[in-house]
KENU-918902 format. One record per residue: residue number from 1; residue in one letter; x, y, z of N, C-alpha, C, O in turn. Coordinates in pm, whole numbers, padded with zeros to 5 digits. Layout:
// residues N
  seq  type  n.east  n.north    n.up  ca.east  ca.north   ca.up  c.east  c.north    c.up  o.east  o.north    o.up
  NUM     a       X        Y       Z        X         Y       Z       X        Y       Z       X        Y       Z
...
END
This chain:
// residues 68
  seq  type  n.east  n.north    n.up  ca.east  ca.north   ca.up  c.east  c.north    c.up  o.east  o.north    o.up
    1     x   00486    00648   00545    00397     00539   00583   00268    00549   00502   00214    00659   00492
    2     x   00208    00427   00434    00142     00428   00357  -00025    00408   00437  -00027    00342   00541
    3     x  -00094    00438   00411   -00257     00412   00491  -00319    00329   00437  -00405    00273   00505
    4     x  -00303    00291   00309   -00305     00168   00222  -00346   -00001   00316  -00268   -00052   00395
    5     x  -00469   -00054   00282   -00475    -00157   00347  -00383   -00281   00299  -00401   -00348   00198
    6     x  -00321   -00289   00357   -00232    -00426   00286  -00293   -00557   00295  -00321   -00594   00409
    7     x  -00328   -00660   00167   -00428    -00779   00158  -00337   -00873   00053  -00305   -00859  -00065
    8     x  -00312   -00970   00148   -00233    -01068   00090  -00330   -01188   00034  -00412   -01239   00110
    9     x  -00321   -01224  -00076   -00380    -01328  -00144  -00324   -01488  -00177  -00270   -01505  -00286
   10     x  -00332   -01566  -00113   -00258    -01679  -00161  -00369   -01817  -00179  -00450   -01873  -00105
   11     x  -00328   -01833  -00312   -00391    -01925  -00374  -00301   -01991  -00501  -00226   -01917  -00566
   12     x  -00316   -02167  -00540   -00223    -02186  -00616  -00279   -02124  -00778  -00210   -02123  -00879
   13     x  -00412   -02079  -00767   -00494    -02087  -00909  -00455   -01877  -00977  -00500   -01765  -00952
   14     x  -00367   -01928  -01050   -00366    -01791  -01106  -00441   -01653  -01139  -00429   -01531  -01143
   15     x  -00561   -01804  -01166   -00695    -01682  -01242  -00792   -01639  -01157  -00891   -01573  -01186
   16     x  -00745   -01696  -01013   -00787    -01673  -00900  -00714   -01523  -00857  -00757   -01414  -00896
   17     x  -00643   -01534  -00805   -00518    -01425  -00800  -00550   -01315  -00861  -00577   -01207  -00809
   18     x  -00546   -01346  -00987   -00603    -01210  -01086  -00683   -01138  -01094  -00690   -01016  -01107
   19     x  -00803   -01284  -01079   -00928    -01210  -01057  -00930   -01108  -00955  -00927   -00988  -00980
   20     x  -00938   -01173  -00806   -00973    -01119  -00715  -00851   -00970  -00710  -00894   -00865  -00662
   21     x  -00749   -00974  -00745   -00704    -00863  -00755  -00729   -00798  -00788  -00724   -00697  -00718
   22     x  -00778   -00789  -00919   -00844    -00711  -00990  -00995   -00654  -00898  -01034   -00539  -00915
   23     x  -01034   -00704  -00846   -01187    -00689  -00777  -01177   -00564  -00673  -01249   -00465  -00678
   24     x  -01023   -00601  -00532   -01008    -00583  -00525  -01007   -00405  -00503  -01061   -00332  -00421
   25     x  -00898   -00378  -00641   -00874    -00305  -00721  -00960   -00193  -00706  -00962   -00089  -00640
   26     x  -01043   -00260  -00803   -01172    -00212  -00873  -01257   -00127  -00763  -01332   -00035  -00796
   27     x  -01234   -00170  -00615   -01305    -00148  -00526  -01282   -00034  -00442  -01368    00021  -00374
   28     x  -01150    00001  -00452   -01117     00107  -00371  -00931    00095  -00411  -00850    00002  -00421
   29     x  -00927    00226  -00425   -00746     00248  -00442  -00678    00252  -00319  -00560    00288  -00315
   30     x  -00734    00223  -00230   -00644     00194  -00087  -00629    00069  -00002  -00621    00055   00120
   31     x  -00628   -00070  -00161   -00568    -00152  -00097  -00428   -00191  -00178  -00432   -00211  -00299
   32     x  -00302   -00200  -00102   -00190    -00261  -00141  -00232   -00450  -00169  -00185   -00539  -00097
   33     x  -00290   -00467  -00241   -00247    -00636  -00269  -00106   -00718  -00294  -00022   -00688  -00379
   34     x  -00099   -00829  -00202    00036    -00874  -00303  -00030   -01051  -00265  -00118   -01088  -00188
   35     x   00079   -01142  -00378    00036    -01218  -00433   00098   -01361  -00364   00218   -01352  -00341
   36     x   00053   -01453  -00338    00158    -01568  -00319   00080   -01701  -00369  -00040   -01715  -00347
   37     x   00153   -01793  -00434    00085    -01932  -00472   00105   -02031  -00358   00014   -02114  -00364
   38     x   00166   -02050  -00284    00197    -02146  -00207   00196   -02108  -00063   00243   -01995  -00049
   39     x   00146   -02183   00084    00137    -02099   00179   00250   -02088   00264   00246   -02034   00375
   40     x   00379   -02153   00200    00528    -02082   00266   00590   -02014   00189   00710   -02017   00215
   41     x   00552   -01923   00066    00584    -01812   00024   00483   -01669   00146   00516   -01581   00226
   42     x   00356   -01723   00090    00273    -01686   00178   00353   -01601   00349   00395   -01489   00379
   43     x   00337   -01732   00418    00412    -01693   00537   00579   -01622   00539   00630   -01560   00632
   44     x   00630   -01650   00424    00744    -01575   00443   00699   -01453   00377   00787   -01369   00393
   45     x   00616   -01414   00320    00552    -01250   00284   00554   -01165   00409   00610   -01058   00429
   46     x   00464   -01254   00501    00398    -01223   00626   00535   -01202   00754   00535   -01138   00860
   47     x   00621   -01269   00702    00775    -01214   00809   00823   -01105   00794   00888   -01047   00882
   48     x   00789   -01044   00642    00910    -00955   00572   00793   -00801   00585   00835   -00686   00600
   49     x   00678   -00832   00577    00562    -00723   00590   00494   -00701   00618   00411   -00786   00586
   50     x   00427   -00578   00707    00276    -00644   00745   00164   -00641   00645   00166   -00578   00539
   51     x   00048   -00726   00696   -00027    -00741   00659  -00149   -00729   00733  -00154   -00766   00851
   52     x  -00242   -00682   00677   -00351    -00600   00727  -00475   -00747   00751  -00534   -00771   00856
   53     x  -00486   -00829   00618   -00555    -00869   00584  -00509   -00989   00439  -00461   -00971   00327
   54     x  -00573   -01155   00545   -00491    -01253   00451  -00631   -01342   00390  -00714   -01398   00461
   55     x  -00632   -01337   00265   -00796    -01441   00205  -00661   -01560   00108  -00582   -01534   00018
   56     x  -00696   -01705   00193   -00634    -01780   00125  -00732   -01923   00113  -00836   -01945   00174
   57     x  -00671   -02000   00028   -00733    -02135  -00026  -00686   -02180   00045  -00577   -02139   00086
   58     x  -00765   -02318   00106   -00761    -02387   00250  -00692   -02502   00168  -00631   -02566   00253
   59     x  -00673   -02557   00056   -00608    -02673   00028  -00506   -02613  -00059  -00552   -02582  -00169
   60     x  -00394   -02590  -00043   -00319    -02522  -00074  -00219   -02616  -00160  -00179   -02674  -00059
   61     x  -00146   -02679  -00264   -00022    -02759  -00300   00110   -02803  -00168   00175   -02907  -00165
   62     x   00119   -02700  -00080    00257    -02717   00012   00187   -02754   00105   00236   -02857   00153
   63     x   00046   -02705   00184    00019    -02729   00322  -00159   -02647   00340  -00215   -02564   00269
   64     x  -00190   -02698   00432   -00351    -02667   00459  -00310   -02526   00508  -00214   -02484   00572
   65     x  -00455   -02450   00433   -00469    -02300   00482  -00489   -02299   00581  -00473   -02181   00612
   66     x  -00536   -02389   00726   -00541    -02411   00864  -00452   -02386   00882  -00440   -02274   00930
   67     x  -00295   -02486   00852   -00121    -02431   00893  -00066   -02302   00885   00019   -02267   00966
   68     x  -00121   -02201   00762   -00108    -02067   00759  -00162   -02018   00823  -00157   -01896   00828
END
């Protein structure tokens, strides 16, 4: 079992993603990030793993970050 904060990111903007991963990162080695563009990849992340901690874009391409 990992102690690792797990922080899911979903946003459709890549350089978004990156960035903040990277920031992240940068900030401490005990967060697991993972990535999603759309917020029903998103939510099916969130079936398959937990998650500690979700920062997403409220206007999302599939559906409002409110619905997630």
């Amino acid at each position: 079992m990992s102690d690792a904060t797990a922080v899911l990111l979903i946003d459709n903007d890549p350089q978004y993603l990156d960035c903040r991963t990277q920031r992240l990162r940068a900030s401490s080695t005990n967060y697991d990030v993972v990535q999603a563009a759309t917020g029903r990849l998103g939510l099916d992340i969130c079936a398959r793993q937990p998650v500690d901690c979700v920062l997403l874009e409220i206007d999302l391409p599939d559906m409002s970050g409110f619905e997630v």
